[in-house]
C-alpha positions in Angstrom: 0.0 0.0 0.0 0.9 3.8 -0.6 2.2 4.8 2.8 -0.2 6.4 5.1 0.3 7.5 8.8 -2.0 5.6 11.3 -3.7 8.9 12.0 -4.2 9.7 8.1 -6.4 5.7 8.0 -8.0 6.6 10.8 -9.1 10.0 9.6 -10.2 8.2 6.1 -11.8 5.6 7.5 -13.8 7.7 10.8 -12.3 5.7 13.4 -10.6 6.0 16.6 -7.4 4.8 17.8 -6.8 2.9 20.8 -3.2 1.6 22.3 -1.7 3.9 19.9 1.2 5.5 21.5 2.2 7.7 18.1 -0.5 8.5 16.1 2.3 9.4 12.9 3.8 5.8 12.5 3.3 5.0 9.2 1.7 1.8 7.6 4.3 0.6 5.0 3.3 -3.0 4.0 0.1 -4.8 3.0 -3.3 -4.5 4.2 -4.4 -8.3 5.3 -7.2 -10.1 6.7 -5.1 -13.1 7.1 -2.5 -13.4 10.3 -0.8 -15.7 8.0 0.0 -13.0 5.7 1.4 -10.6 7.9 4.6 -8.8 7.4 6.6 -5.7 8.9 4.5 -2.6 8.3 1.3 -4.1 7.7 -2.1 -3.2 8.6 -4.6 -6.1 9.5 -7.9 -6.2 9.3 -10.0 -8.2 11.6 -12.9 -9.5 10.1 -15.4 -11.8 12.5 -16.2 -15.1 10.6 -18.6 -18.0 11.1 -15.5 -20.0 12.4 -13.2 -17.4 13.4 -12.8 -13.6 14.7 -9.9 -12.5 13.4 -10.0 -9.9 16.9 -8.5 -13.2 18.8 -5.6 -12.9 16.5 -4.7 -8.8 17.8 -1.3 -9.4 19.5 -0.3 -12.3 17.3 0.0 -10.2 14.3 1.5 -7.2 16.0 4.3 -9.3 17.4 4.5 -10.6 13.7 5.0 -7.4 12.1 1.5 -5.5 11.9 1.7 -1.7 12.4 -1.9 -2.1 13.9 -5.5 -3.8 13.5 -8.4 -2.4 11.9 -11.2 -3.8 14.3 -14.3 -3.6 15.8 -13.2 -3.2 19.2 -10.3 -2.4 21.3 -8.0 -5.4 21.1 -5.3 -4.0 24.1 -3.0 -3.5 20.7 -2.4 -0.7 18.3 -5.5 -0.1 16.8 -8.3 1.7 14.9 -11.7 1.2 16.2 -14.2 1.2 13.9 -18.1 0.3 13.3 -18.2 -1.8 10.7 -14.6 -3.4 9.2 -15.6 -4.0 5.7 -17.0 -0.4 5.0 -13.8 1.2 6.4 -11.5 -1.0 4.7 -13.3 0.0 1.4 -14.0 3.4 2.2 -9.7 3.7 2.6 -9.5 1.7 -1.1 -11.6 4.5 -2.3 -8.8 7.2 -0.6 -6.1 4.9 -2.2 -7.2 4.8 -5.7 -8.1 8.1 -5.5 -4.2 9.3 -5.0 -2.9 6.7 -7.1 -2.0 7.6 -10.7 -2.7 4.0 -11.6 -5.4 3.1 -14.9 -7.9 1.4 -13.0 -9.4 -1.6 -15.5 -12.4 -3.7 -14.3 -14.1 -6.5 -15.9 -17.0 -8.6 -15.2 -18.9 -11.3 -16.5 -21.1 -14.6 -15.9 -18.1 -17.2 -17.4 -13.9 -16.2 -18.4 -13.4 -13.5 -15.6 -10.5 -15.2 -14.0 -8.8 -15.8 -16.9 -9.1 -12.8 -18.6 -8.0 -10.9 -15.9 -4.6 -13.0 -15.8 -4.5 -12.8 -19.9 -4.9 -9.0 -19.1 -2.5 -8.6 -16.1 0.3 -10.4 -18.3 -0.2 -8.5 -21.6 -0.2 -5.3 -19.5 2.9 -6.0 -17.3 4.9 -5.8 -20.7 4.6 -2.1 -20.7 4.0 -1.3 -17.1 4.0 -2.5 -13.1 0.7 -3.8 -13.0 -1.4 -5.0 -9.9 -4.2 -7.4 -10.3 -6.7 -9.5 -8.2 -5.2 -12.6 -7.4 -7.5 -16.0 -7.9 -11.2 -14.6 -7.5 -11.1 -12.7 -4.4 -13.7 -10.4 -6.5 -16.1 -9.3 -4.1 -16.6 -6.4 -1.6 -13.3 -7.7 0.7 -11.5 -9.2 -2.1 -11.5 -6.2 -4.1 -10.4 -3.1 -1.8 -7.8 -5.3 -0.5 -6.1 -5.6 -4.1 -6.8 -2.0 -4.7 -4.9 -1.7 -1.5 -1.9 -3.5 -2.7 -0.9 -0.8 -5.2 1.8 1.4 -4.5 3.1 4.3 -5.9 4.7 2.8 -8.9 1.7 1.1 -9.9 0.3 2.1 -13.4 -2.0 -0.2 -14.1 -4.9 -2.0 -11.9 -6.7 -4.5 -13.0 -9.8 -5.6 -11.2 -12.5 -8.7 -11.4 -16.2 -7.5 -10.1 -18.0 -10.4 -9.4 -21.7 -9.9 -8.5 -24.7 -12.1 -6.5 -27.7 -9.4 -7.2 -28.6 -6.3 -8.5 -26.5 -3.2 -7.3 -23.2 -5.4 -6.1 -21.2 -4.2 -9.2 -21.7 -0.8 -8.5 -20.8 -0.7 -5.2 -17.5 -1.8 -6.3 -17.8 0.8 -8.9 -17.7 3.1 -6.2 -15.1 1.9 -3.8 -12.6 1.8 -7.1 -13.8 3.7 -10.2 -12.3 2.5 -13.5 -11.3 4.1 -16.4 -11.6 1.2 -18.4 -15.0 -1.5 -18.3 -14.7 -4.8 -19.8 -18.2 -7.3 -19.5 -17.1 -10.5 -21.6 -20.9 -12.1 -21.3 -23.9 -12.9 -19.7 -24.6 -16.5 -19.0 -26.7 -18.5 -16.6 -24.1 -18.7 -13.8 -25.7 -17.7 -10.8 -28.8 -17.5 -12.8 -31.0 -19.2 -9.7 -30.1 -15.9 -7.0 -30.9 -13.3 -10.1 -33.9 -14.8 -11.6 -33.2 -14.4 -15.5 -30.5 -13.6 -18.0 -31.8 -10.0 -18.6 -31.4 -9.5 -14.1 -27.7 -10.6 -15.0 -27.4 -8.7 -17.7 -28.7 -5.5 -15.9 -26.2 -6.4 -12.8 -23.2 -6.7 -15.2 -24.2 -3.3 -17.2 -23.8 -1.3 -14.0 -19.8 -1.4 -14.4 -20.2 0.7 -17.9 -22.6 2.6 -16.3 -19.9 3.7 -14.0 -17.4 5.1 -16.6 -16.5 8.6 -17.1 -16.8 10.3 -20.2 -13.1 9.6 -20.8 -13.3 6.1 -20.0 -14.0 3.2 -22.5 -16.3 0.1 -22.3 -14.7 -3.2 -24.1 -18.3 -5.3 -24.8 -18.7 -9.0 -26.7 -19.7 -7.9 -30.3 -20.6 -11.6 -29.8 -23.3 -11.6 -27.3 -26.2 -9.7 -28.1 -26.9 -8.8 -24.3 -23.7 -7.3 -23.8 -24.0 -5.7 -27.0 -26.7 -4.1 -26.1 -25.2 -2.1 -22.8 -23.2 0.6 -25.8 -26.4 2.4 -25.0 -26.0 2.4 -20.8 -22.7 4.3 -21.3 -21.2 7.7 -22.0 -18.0 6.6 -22.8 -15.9 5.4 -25.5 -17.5 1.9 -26.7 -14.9 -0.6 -28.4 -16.4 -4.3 -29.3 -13.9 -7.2 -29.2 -15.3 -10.8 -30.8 -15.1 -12.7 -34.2 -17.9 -10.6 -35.6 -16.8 -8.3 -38.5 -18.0 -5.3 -36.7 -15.7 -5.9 -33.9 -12.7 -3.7 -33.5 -10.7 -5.8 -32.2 -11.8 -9.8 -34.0 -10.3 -13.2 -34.4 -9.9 -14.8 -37.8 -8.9 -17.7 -39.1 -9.4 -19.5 -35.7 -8.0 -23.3 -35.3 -6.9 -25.4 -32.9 -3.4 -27.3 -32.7 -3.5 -31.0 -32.3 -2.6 -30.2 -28.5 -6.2 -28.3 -27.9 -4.4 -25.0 -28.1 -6.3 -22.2 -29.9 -4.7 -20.0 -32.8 -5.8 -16.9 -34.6 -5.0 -13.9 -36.5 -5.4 -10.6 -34.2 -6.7 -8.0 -35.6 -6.8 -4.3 -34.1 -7.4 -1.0 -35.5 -3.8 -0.2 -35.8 -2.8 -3.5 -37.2 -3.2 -7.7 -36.7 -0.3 -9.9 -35.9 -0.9 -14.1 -35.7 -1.4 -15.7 -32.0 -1.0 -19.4 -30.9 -1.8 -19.9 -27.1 -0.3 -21.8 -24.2 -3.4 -22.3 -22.5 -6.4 -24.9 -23.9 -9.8 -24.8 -25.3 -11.3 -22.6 -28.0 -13.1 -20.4 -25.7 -9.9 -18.6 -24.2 -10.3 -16.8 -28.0 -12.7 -14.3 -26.6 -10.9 -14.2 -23.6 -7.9 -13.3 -25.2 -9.7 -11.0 -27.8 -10.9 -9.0 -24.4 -7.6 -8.8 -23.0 -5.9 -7.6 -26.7 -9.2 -4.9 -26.8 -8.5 -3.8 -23.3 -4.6 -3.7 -24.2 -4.9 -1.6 -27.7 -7.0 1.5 -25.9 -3.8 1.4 -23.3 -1.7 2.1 -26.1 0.0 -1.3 -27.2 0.8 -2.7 -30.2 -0.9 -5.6 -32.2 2.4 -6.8 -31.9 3.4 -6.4 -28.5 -0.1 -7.9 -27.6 0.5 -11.2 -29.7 3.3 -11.8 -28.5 2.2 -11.1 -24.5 -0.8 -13.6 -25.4 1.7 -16.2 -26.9 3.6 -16.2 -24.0 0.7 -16.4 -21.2 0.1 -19.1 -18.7 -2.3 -19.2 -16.3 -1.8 -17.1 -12.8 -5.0 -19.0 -11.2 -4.8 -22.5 -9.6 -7.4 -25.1 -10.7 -8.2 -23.4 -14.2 -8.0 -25.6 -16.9 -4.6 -26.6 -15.5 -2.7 -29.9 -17.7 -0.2 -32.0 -16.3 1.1 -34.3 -18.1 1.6 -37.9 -15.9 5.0 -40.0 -17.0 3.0 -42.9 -17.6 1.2 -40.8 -20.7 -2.0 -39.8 -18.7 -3.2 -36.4 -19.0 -4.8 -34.7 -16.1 -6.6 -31.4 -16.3 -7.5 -30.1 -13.3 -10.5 -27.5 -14.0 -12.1 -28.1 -10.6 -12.4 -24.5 -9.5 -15.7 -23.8 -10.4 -18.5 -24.5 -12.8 -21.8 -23.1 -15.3 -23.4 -24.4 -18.3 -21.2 -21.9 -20.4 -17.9 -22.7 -18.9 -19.0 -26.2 -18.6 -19.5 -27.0 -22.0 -16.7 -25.3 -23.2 -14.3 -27.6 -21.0 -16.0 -30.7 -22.7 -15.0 -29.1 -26.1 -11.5 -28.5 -24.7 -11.4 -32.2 -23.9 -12.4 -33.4 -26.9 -9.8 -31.4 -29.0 -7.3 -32.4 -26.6 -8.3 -36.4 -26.5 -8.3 -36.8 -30.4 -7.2 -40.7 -31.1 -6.8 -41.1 -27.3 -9.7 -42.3 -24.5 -10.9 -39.2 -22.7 -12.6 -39.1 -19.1 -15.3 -36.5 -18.1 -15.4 -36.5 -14.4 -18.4 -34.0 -13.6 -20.3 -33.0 -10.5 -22.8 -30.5 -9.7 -23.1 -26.6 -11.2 -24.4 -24.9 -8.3 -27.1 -21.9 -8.3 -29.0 -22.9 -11.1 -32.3 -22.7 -9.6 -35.5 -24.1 -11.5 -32.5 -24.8 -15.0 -30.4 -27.3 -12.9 -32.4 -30.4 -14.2 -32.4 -28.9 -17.5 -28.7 -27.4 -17.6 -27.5 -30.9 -15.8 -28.8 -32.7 -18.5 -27.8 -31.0 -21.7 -24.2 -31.1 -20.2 -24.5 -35.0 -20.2 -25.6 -34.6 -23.6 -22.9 -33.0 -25.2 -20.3 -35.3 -23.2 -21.9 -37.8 -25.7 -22.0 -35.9 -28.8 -18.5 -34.9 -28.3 -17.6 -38.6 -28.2 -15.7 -38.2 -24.7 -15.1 -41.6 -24.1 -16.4 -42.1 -20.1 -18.4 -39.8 -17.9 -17.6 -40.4 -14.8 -20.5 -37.9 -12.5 -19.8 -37.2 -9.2 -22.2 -36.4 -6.5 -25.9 -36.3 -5.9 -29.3 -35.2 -7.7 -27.4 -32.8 -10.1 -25.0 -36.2 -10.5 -27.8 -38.2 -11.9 -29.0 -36.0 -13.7 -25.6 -35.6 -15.8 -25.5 -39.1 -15.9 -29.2 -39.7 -17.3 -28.8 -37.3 -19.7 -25.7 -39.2 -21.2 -27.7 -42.3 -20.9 -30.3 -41.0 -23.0 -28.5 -39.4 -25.5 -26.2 -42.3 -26.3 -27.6 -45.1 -24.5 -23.4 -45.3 -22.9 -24.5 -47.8 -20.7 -21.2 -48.7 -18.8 -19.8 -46.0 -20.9 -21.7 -43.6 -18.2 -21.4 -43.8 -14.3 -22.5 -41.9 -11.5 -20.3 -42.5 -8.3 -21.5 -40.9 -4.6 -18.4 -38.8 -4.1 -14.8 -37.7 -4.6 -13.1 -40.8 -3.6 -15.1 -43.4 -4.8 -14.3 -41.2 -8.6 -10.3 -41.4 -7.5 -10.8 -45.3 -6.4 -12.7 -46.3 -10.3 -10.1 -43.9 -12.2 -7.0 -45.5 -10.7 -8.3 -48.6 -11.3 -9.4 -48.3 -14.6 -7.1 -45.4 -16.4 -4.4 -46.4 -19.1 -1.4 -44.6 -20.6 -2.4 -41.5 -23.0 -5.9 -41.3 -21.5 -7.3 -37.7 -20.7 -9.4 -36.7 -18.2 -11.1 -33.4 -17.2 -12.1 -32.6 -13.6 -14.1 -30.0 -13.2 -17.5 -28.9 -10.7 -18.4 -26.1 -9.1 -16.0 -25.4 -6.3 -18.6 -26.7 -3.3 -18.3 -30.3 -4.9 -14.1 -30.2 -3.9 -13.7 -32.6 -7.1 -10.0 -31.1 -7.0 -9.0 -33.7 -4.4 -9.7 -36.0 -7.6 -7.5 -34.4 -10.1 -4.4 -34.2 -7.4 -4.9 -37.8 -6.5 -4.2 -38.6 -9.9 -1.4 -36.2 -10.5 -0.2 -37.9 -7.3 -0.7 -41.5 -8.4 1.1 -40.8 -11.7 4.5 -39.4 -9.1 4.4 -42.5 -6.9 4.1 -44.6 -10.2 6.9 -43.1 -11.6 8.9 -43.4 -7.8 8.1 -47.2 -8.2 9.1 -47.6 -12.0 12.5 -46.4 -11.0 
C-alpha cells in the first residue's frame, strides 16, 4: 500500500485509535485479513467469521509485524476502532485509488473473468507494473484489498467484479472507479439468486454505467446482451469478438492437435498471428478481451500477440494440464462450474483427446435454480455428442442428472457412471485409467472434485517413484 500514517487511515476511514502510543507511524506493507500474511509494516484487518474472529488474533499479528488492527473493538494492541470493518476498509481503497495515478481496469462477466484478468494482467505487465486481483477474491473484501496492494509505482490495476444481485457491481464501482470497463458475457451462472439472463445482464451493465466520459467500455460484439449495454454508457464503446464489426476480432481460428487455440489478431492499428499456451477454443474471446482492453492502453498488435503467446495461467485449478510420466493427462478444471464454462471444457477435452480415451469427471453446477435439471442434463448430452469416451458424475441429484442425460442421448450404458463422491471417482479412475488417457475434472467449487485431479497427479508421481 501507498504509505499512510496511522492517524491519516484513521481520519479516512472515521475511526478512533486505541493503544496507539504515536499516532504518525506510518503503515508501510500490506493491508491483510489473514495473520498468515502478515509482514513488517502491515495493517490487519480483523474481520469476525462464522468460524473465526480475526480480533482473537490482535497481538499475534502485531508481534508478527502488523503496524496495527483495523477492528471492531479495542484489542489491548495498536488499533483503529471502527463500526463496521468492511466499510472502512473500502472506504480507505476509495482514498487509495483516488491518490494513485494508476489506470484502473475492471471486468465482469457470468463465465472467463478469472482468466481474462490473468491474460490482461500479463499483456499489461509488458509495458507497465501492474497490480491485479489474485484467484477470484472479486467481491466487496476481495476487491479493496487488491486495490490496497498498489503502490506508488503502480500504473495499471486490473480488477475482477463479481456480483450475486442487482447493485453489487456498482458498489464496487464506487469503492474503485475504472477508467476502463470490460463485460465479456452474460450466461446463466448464478442464474438461480438473479432470476433471469436479462437480471444478469442489468447487474453486469452497471460497471459501464460507471465510466466517465473519458473512460471506455470493451463489450462482446458476440453476445447480443452485452451488445446491447453501448447504449448504458457515455463513454468510448470498443467491441472485441469474431464478428466483423468488432474492432478488435479473431480470424482464421483453429486449434493445434494439442487443444491450443490460434488466430489472427486483428486491431485497428494493425493484426499480428497468436498461438496460445493455454487450452480450449473459448480462451479466444478471452484473449480477444484482454488484446481490446490492451490496444486502448496504447499497445501494439504486436506487442499484444506476443504477451498472449507467451501467457500461462496465474489461477490454480483453471484448466490446468499435467502431463503424468505414464502418458496420462490430467486437467484439473475443478475451481468452479456453469453451463457456459462447462461445455466449453467438454470441447476443450475433446480437441485435446483426439485418437486417445478421454474421461469426463463432472459434479454439480451450483445456483442454477429451477434450470439445474435442465442445464445438468444438456451437459451429459454434449459429453456424448463430443464422443468423450467415459463420464464419470460425481455427486448427488445434479449427478444423476448428468449421468441420465448421457444415458439418453447415447444409450453409454457402462460408458456412463455416477459414483457418490470424490473418492469413490479417485478409487474407479485408478483402477481403470491407461497410458495416453485424458481426463477433465471440473465442478463447481462446493463439490471439492480437485481432491480428484491431485490424487491422480499424485498416483502418476508414486508410479513413476516405483518404476525407477
Amino acid at each position: 500500500m501507498i504509505a499512510l500514517s496511522l492517524a491519516e487511515i484513521a481520519a479516512v476511514v472515521g475511526g478512533q485509535t486505541h493503544d496507539i502510543p504515536d499516532p504518525s507511524v506510518q503503515v508501510t506493507g500490506p493491508v491483510v485479513r489473514d495473520s498468515r500474511e502478515v509482514v513488517p509494516g502491515s495493517l490487519f484487518a480483523a474481520f469476525v467469521g462464522e468460524r473465526v474472529d480475526g480480533h482473537d488474533y490482535a497481538s499475534q499479528v502485531v508481534e508478527a509485524g502488523a503496524v496495527a488492527v483495523l477492528a471492531s473493538r479495542p484489542v489491548g494492541v495498536p488499533a483503529i476502532v471502527v463500526e463496521d470493518v468492511q466499510t472502512a476498509l473500502g472506504a480507505l481503497a476509495r482514498h487509495v485509488v483516488r491518490r494513485l495515478g494508476a489506470t484502473l481496469v475492471a471486468l465482469t462477466g457470468s463465465a472467463g473473468k478469472t482468466s481474462t484478468k490473468d491474460l490482461i494482467a500479463q499483456v499489461l505487465q509488458r509495458a507497465a507494473p501492474t497490480i491485479y486481483t489474485p484467484g477470484s477474491l472479486n467481491n466487496e473484501i476481495g476487491l479493496p484489498l487488491t486495490a490496497l496492494s498498489a503502490t506508488e509505482e503502480t500504473k495499471f490495476l486490473v480488477l475482477e467484479m463479481g456480483a450475486r444481485g442487482i447493485g453489487h457491481i456498482r458498489y464496487l464501482t464506487e469503492l474503485t472507479p475504472p477508467k476502463v470497463g470490460l463485460v465479456l458475457n452474460v450466461g446463466t451462472a448464478h442464474i438461480g439468486e438473479f432470476g433471469g439472463r436479462e437480471q444478469i445482464a442489468q447487474a453486469k451493465g452497471e460497471l459501464v454505467e460507471s465510466l466517465p466520459e473519458d473512460g471506455t467500455a470493451v463489450l462482446n460484439a458476440d453476445d447480443p446482451l452485452v451488445r446491447a449495454m453501448a447504449s448504458r454508457t457515455k463513454a468510448k464503446v470498443v467491441l472485441f469478438g469474431e464478428s466483423a464489426e468488432a474492432d478488435v476480432r479473431a480470424e482464421n481460428v483453429r486449434l493445434t492437435d494439442s487443444g491450443q487455440p490460434a488466430f489472427s489478431l486483428h486491431t485497428p492499428s494493425g493484426a499480428s498471428d497468436v498461438t496460445m499456451r493455454l487450452y480450449g477454443e473459448h480462451h479466444v474471446s478471452n484473449a480477444l478481451a484482454a488484446a481490446a482492453v490492451a490496444h486502448e492502453l496504447g499497445m501494439s498488435a504486436a506487442e499484444i500477440a506476443t504477451a498472449l503467446s507467451e501467457a500461462g495461467s496465474l489461477s490454480r485449478w483453471r484448466m490446468e494440464v499435467t502431463e503424468r510420466p505414464d502418458g496420462v493427462t490430467i486437467v484439473n478444471d475443478a475451481y468452479n462450474a456453469n453451463p457456459e464454462s462447462m461445455r466449453a471444457a467438454l470441447r476443450a477435452l475433446a480437441a485435446m483427446g483426439k485418437g486417445r480415451r478421454t474421461w469426463a469427471v463432472l459434479g454439480k453446477m451450483a445456483e442454477l435454480g429451477d434450470e439445474a435439471l435442465a442445464e445438468h442434463d444438456a451437459v451429459g448430452r454434449l459429453a456424448v455428442r463430443l464422443n468423450v469416451s467415459k463420464l464419470v458424475a460425481v455427486g448427488g441429484i445434479e449427478a444423476s442428472w448428468l449421468q441420465l442425460g448421457a444415458y439418453n442421448e447415447g444409450s453409454w450404458g457402462e460408458e456412463s457412471v455416477h459414483v457418490s463422491d470424490a473418492q469413490a471417482a479417485i478409487d474407479l479412475l485408478r483402477s481403470e485409467l491407461r497410458p495416453g488417457d485424458v481426463v477433465l475434472v471440473k465442478a463447481s467449487r462446493s463439490v471439492g472434485l480437485e481432491s480428484v485431479a491431485q490424487a491422480l497427479v499424485e498416483s502418476g508421481a508414486e508410479g513413476e517413484v516405483a518404476a525407477r
